[in-house]
N, C-alpha and C positions, 0 to 999 in steps of 0.2 A: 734168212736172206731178206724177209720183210722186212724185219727192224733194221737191217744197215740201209735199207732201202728208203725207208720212212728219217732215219738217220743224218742220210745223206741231201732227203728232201729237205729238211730242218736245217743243215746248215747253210743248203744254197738260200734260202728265203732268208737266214740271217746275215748273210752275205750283202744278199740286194739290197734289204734294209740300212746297213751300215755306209752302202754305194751311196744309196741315196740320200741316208743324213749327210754324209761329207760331202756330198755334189750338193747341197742344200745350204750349206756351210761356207762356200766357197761362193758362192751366187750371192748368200747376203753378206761376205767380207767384200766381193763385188762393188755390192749397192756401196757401203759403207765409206768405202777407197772412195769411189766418184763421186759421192757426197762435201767427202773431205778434203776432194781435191776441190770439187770445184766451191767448196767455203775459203775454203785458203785464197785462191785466185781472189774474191770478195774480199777480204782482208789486205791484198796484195794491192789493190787495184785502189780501197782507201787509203792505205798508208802512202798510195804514192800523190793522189789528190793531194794529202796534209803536206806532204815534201813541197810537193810543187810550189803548192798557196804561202806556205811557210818561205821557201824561199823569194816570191815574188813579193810577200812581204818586206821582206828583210832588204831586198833593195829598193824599193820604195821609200824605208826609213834610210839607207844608208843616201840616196840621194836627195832627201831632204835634209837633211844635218849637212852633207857638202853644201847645198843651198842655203840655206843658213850660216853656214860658217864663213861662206865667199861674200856673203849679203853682211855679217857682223865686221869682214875688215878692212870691208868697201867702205862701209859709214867710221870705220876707226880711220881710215885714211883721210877721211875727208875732212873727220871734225879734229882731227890733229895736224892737218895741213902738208902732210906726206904722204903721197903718192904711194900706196901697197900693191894694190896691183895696176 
């Protein structure tokens, strides 16, 4: 009866051991999610900066070229003596 007794002592303690590596396992795939969540968000939050700037670029050139182009047939109008715009 000792040894199922002794037996049964040894499996519960390999038991709680094993509880506790996976409860240990879970707590650092935890960390790791929240980690990774919030590098992602950092990523998210630059790429939308580059979008932004990239677009507020892009119309700033596109209203200088209409500027430019209204200003080129302004003076073609002029120095060809018809009236463009």
């Amino acid at each position: 009866m000792s040894e199922r007794a002794d037996s049964q002592v040894q499996q519960n303690r390999e038991v709680y051991r094993g509880r506790s590596a996976t409860a240990d396992l879970f707590e650092g795939l935890d960390a790791l999610e929240t980690a990774g969540a919030a590098q992602i968000g950092v990523v998210l939050r630059g790429m939308a900066r580059i979008g932004q700037a990239s677009l507020l670029y892009g119309a700033r050139i596109a209203a200088e070229w209409q500027r430019m182009a209204f200003e080129a047939t302004k003076r073609a109008g002029d120095t060809f003596g018809a009236p463009f715009l």
